[in-house]
ChimeraX commands (.cxc) that place a marker at each C-alpha (Angstrom):
marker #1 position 0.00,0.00,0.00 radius 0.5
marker #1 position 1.30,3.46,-1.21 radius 0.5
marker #1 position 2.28,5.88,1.83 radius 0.5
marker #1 position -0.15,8.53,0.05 radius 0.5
marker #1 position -2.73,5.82,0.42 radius 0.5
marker #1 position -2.01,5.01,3.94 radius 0.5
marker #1 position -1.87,8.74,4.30 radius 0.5
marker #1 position -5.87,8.94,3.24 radius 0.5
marker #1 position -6.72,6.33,5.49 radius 0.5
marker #1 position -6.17,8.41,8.51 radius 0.5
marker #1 position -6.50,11.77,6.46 radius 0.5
marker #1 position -9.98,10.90,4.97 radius 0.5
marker #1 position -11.38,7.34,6.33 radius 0.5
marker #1 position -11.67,7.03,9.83 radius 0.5
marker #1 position -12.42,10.52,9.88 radius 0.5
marker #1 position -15.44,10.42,7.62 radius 0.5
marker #1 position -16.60,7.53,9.44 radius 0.5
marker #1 position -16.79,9.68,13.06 radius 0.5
marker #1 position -18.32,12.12,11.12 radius 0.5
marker #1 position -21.01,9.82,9.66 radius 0.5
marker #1 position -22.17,8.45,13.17 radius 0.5
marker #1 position -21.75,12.00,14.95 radius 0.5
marker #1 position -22.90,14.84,12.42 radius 0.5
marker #1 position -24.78,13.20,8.98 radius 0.5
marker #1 position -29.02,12.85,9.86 radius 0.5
marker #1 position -29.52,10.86,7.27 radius 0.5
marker #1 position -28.05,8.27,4.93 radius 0.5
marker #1 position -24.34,8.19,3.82 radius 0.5
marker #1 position -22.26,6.60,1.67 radius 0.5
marker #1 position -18.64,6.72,0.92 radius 0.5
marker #1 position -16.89,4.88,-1.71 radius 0.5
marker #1 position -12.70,5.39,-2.05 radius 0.5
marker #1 position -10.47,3.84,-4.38 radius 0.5
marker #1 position -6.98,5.28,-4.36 radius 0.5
marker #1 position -7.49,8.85,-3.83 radius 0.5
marker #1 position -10.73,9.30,-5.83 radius 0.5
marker #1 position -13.66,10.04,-3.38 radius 0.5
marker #1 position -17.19,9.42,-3.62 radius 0.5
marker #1 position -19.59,10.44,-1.02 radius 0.5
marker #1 position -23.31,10.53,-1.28 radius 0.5
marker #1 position -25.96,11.82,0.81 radius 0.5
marker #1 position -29.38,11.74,1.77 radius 0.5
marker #1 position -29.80,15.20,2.76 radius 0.5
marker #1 position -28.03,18.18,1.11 radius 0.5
marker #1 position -27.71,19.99,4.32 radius 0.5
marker #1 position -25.08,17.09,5.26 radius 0.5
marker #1 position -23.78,17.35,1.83 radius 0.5
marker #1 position -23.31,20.90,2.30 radius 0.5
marker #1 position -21.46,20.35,6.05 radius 0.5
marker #1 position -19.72,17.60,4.91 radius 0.5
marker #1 position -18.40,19.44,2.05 radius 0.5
marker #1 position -16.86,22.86,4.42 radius 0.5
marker #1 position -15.50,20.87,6.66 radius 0.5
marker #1 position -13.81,17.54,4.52 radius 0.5
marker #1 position -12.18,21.04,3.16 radius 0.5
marker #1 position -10.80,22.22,6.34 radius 0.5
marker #1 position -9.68,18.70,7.16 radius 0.5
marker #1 position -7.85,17.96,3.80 radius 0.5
marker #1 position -6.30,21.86,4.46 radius 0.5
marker #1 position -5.05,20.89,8.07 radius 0.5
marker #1 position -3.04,18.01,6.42 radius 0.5
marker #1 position -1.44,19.99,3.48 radius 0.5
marker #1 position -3.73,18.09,0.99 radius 0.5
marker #1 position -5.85,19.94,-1.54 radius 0.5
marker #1 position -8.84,19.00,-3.67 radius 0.5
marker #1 position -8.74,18.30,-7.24 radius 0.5
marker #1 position -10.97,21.14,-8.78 radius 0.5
marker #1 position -11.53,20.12,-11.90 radius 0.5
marker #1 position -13.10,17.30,-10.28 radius 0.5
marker #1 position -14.53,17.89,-7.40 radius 0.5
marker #1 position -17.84,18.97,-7.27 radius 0.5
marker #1 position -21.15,19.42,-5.48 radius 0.5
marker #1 position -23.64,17.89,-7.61 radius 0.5
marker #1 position -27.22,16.03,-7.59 radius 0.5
marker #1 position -26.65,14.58,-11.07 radius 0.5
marker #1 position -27.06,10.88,-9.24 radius 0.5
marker #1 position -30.04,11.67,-7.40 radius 0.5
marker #1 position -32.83,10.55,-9.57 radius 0.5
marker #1 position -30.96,7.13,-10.43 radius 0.5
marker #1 position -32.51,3.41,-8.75 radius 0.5
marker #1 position -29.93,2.18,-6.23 radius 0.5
marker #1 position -27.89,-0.49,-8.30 radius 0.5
marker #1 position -27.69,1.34,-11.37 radius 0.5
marker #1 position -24.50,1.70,-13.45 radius 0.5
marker #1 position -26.16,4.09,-16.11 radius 0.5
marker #1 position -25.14,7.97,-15.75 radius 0.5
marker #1 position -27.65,10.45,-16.69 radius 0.5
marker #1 position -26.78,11.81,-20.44 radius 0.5
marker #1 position -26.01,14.61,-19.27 radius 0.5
marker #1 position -23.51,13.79,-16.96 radius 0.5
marker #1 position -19.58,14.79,-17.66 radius 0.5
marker #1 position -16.31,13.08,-15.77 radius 0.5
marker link #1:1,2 radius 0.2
marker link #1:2,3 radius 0.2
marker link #1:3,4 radius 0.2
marker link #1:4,5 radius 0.2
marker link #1:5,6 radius 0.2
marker link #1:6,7 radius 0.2
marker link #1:7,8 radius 0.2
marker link #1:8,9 radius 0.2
marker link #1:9,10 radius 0.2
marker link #1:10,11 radius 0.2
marker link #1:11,12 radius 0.2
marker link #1:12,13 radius 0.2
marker link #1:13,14 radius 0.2
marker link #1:14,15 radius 0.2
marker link #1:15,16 radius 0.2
marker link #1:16,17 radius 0.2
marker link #1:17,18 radius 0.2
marker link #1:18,19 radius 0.2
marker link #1:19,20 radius 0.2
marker link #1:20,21 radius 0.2
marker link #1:21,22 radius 0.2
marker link #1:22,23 radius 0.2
marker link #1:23,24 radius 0.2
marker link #1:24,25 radius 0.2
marker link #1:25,26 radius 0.2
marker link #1:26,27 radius 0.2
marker link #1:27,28 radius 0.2
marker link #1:28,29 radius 0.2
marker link #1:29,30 radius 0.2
marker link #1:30,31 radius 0.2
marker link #1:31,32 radius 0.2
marker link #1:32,33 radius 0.2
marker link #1:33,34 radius 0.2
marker link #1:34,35 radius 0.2
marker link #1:35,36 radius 0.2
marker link #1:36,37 radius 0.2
marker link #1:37,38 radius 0.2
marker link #1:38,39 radius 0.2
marker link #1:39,40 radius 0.2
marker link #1:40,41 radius 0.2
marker link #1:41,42 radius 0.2
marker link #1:42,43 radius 0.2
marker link #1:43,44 radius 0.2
marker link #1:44,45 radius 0.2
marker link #1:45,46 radius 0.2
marker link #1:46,47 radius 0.2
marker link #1:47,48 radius 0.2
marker link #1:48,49 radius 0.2
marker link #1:49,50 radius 0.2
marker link #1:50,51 radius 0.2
marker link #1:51,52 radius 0.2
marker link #1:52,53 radius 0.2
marker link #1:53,54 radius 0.2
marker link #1:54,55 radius 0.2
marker link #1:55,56 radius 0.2
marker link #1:56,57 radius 0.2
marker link #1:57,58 radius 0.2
marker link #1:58,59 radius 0.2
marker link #1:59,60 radius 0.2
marker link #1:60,61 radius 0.2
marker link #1:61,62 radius 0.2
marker link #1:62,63 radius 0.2
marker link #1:63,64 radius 0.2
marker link #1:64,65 radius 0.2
marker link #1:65,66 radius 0.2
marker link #1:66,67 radius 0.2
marker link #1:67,68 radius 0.2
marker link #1:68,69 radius 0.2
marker link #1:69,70 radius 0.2
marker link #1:70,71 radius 0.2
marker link #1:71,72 radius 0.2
marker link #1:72,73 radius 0.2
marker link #1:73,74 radius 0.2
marker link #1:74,75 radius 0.2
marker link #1:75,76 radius 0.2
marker link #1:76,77 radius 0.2
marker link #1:77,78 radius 0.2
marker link #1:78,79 radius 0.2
marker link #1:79,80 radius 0.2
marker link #1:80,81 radius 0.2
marker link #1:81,82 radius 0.2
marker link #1:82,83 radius 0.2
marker link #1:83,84 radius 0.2
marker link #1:84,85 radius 0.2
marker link #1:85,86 radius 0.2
marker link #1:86,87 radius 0.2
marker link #1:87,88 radius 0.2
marker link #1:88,89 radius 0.2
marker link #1:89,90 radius 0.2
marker link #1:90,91 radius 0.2
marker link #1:91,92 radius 0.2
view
């Protein structure tokens, strides 16, 4: 395992897992692989928390977000749970 990914365990995972059981009110999910980041919610007011302070947290630890792909967005929201198909609008 890659120090940088070692590095995101402590950074990123256990962190957003205290945060899930302390501060989301709804559902959460959080999918990682490498250092891309995936993280759905249930309610955008937990998006919008998790979102200020995931920045402050990556800041404290040097670490930055990607901008050109990192972004709020409800593109997934109207999808069935299980499905693989974006909408046609979506962009990577």
């Amino acid at each position: 395992m890659s120090d940088r990914r070692v590095h995101l365990h402590y950074t990123f995972d256990l962190w957003a897992e205290r945060w899930r059981r302390r501060e989301a009110t709804g559902d959460m999910i959080i999918v990682r692989y490498a250092d891309d980041i995936i993280v759905g919610f249930e309610h955008e007011a937990d998006a919008r928390r998790f979102w200020e302070v995931m920045r402050e947290r990556m800041q404290e630890f040097s670490l930055s977000l990607n901008s050109e792909k990192t972004l709020p967005n409800d593109h997934m929201s109207n999808l069935p749970i299980g499905s693989c198909r974006p909408p046609k609008d979506w962009r990577c």
